[in-house]
N, C-alpha and C positions, 0 to 999 in steps of 0.2 A: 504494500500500500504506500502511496504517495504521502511521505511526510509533510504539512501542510503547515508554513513557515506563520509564527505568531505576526512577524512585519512583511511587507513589500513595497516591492517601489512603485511608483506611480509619477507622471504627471501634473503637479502643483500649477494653480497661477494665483499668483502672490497677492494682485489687485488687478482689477478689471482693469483692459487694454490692448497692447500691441503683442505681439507673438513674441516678444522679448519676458514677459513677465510668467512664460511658462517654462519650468526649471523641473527636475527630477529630485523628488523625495521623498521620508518612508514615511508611515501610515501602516496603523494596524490591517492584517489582513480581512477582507469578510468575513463572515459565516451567513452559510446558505438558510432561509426558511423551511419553511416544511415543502412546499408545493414549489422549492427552487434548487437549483443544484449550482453548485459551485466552479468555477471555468480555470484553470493553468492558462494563462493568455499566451499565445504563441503569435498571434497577428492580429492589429486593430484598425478598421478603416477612419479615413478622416474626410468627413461632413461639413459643408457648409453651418448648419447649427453648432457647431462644436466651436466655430470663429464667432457664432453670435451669443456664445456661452460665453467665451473668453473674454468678450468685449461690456459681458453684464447684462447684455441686449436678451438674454433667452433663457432665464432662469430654472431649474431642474421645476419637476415639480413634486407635488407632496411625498415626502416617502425613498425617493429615489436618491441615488448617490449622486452627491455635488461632484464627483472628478468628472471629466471632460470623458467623451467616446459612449457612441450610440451602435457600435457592432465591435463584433470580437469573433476571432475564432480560437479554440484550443482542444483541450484534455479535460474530460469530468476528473473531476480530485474527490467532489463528495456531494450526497442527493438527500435531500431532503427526505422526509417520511413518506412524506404523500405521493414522491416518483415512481412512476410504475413506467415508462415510455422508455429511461435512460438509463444507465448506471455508470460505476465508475470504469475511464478508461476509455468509454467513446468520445468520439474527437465529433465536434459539434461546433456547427457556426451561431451564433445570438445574436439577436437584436434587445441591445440594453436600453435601457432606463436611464443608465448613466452609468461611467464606470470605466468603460473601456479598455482608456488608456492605463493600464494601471498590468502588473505580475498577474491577478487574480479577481475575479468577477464574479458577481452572485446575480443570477438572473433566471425571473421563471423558466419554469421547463418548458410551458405552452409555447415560449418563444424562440425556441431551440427547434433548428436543422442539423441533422447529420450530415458531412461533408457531402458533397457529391463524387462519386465514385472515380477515382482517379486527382481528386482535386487535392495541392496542400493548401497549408494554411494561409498563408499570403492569397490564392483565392478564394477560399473560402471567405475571407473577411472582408472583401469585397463585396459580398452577394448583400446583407440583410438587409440594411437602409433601402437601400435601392430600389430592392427586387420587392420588399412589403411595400415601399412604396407606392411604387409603379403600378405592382396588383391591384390594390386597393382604388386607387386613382383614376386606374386604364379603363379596370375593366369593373370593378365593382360600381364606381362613382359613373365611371366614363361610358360604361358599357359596350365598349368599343366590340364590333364584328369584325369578321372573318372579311366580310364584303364589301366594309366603312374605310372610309380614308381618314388620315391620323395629320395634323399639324404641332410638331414640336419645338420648342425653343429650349435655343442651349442645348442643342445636337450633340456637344460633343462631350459636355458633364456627365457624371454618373447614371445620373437621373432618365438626360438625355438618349445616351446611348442605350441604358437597359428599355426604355418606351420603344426606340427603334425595332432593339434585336424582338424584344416579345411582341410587336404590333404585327414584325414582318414575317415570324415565325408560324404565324397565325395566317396571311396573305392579303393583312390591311396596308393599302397604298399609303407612305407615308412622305411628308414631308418634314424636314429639319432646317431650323436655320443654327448659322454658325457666322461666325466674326473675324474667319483671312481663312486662305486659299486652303491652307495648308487642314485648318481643321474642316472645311465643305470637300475635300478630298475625303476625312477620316469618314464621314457622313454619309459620301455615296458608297464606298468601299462594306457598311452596314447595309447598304439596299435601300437607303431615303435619296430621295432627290433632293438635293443641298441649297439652299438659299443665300447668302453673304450680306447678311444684314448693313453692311455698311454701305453696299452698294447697288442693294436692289430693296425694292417696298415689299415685302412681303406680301401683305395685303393684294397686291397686283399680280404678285406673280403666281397665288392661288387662284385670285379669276382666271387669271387667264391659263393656267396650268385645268381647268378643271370646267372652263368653259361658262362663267360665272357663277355655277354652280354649288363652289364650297365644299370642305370638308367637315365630315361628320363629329369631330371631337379635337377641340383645341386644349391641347396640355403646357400648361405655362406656368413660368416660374419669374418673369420679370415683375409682373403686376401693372401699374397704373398706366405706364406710356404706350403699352399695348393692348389695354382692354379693348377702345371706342375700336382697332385694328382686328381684334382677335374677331370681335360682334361679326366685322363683316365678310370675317373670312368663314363663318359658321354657318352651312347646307341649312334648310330648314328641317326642325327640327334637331339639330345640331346642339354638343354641348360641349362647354366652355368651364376646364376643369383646372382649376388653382392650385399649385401646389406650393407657391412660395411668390413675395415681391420684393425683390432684391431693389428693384426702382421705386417703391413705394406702394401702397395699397390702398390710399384714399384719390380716386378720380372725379376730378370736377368736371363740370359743364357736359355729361354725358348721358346721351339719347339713347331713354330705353326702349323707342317709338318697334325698332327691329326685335326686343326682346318678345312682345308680344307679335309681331307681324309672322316671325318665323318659325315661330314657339321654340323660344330658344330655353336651352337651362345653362341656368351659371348656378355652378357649385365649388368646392375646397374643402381639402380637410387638413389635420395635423395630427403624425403619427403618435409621436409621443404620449402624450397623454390618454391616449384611448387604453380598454382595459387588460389586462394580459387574457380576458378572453377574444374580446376585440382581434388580438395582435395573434393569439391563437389561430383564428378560425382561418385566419390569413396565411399563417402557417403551414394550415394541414392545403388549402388550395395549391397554395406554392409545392408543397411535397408531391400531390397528386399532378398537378396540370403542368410544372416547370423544370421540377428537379430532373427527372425522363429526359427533357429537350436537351438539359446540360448534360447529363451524362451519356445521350448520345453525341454531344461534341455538335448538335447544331447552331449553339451561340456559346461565348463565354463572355466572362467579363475583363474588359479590358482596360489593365492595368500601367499604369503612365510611372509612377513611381515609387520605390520604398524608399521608407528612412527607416535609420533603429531609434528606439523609444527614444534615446535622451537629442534627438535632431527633430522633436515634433513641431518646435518653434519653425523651423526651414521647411518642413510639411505646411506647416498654416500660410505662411511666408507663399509659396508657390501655388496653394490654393487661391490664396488674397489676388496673386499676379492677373489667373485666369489664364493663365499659357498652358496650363496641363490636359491633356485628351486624355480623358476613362479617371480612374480612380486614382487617388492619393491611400498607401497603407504605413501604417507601424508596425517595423518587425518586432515584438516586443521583446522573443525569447531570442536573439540575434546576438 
C-alpha cells in the first residue's frame, strides 16, 4: 500500500494577481470523504478559470479546496467508504472542485474517469475540463445533431478544439474562428472550416458560407462584442450557447426583435459549481458516448505544452499570451 505522506507540495498564490505571486509550498495532505477517493497527482491541466482564480476574479466555492487546478490525473492512494466504482491503484483522470495543482487530491468518485486505454497521464489531464465541458454545453445545452452545423470561437483553445473534434466526430458541419494563419491552419487540419477573425466578419462569412441560412448552434466564449454577431449568424430556430466572456458579459443597445422572429434560445452554464451528481451524470455520458471514440484513436487531445509543477507561473504566463494551440499541462510527479 501506498504510504500517504502527512504534507505535500502544492501551488500557493500568496495574494491575488500576476503569475508571479504563484510559488511552491507545503500544506497538509487531504483526506478523502466517504463518497471520494483520494488522487497521487501525476499531471494537472491549466484552465482559463485557474488565471481568474489567481487574479481573485473566481473564487472557489463552498466547501471546495482554495488551491488553484480544476483537472488532474493520477493513482487512487485511498476511497472513501461509500466507493464501490474505484479502488486503490487505478489510474483515473478528475474533474476537481479545486485542488489540482497540488502532490495529492480528494475528489468525488462520481467525477472520476478511468484513463482511456492507451492514454498516460499528461493526456489524461487534458481530457476533464474540457470534455465535461463541451458535453454539457454541445450537446446537452446545445443539442447539437449529427445533421446541424456548429459555429465556434476560439478554435484553437481547449474548449475550442474539443467542440470541433466531438461536433465532427459526430458529422456536424463546423465552423471555427481563430486569430493568424498559423492557428486557422490548426483548425482546418481538425475538419472546421477556419475563419481569421482579424480579417474577415465572421458574421458574413457564415451567410455566405451557408447561403444566409445560419448555423444551428453558436458556442462562445468571448461574450458581449459578439453577441448582436452571434444572433445573426443563428438558422432559425438556432441556439446560442455561452460558455464564458473573456470580453465582457453585459451588452448594450441590443435587438432582441431576431430572438423572437427566429425562435432563437440563448443559454450558458458554469461547470463548477453544479452538483457532483450534476458532474456525474456527465461523467457516465462521456464514459459511454466519448471515451470508445478516444480509445479508438479517432480524436485526441491536443497538447501544446508541459511545464513541471514548480514552472506553473510560465504555464499561466503562456496561457495569458494566447499563442498556445490545444492544452496547457502540469507535470506534477516530473
Amino acid at each position: 500500500m501506498t504510504q500517504i505522506p502527512d504534507t505535500m507540495r502544492f501551488i500557493d498564490v500568496s495574494q491575488p494577481g500576476g503569475p508571479e505571486q504563484m510559488r511552491i509550498a507545503q500544506t497538509g495532505t487531504p483526506r478523502q470523504g466517504g463518497s471520494e477517493i483520494l488522487i497521487r497527482v501525476l499531471a494537472a491541466g491549466v484552465n482559463r478559470p485557474d488565471i481568474q482564480q489567481r487574479k481573485g476574479a473566481y473564487p472557489p466555492p463552498p466547501g471546495a479546496s482554495p488551491i488553484l487546478g480544476l483537472e488532474a490525473a493520477g493513482e487512487i492512494v485511498a476511497c472513501g467508504a461509500q466507493v464501490t466504482d474505484f479502488a486503490v491503484g487505478d489510474r483515473v483522470t478528475a474533474l476537481c472542485n479545486g485542488g489540482g495543482y497540488a502532490e495529492y487530491v480528494a475528489v468525488p468518485a462520481t467525477q472520476c474517469l478511468p484513463w482511456p486505454q492507451g492514454y498516460d497521464a499528461i493526456q489524461a489531464a487534458a481530457l476533464p475540463e474540457n470534455y465535461f465541458t463541451v458535453w454539457a454545453n454541445l450537446f446537452d445545452i446545445g443539442r447539437l445533431k449529427p445533421e446541424e452545423s456548429l459555429l465556434v470561437h476560439g478554435g484553437t483553445s481547449g474548449i475550442g478544439i474539443t467542440a470541433i473534434q466531438m461536433a465532427r466526430a459526430q458529422g456536424s458541419k463546423v465552423f471555427a474562428t481563430a486569430g493568424s494563419a498559423q492557428k486557422c491552419a490548426a483548425v482546418e487540419k481538425l475538419g472546421a472550416t477556419a475563419i481569421n477573425y482579424h480579417e474577415e466578419d465572421f458574421a458574413a462569412v457564415i451567410a455566405d458560407a451557408t447561403l444566409k441560412n445560419g448555423v444551428d448552434v453558436v458556442l462562445d466564449m468571448v461574450g458581449a462584442p459578439y453577441t448582436e454577431r452571434n444572433l445573426r449568424c443563428l438558422a432559425r430556430g438556432g441556439r446560442l450557447v455561452q460558455v464564458a466572456f473573456m470580453q465582457g458579459s453585459k451588452v448594450e443597445n441590443l435587438d432582441l426583435l431576431s430572438v423572437m422572429t427566429k425562435r432563437l434560445t440563448i443559454a450558458g452554464s458554469t461547470m463548477r459549481p453544479r452538483s457532483a451528481e450534476d458532474k456525474g451524470a456527465i461523467a457516465k455520458a462521456l464514459r459511454t458516448c466519448i471515451w470508445p471514440l478516444l480509445e479508438a484513436g479517432r480524436f485526441a487531445p491536443v497538447i501544446d505544452s508541459v511545464f513541471p509543477l514548480d514552472q506553473a507561473a510560465a504555464a499561466h504566463a503562456l496561457m495569458e499570451s494566447s499563442a498556445h494551440i490545444g492544452k496547457i499541462v502540469l507535470n506534477v510527479a516530473g
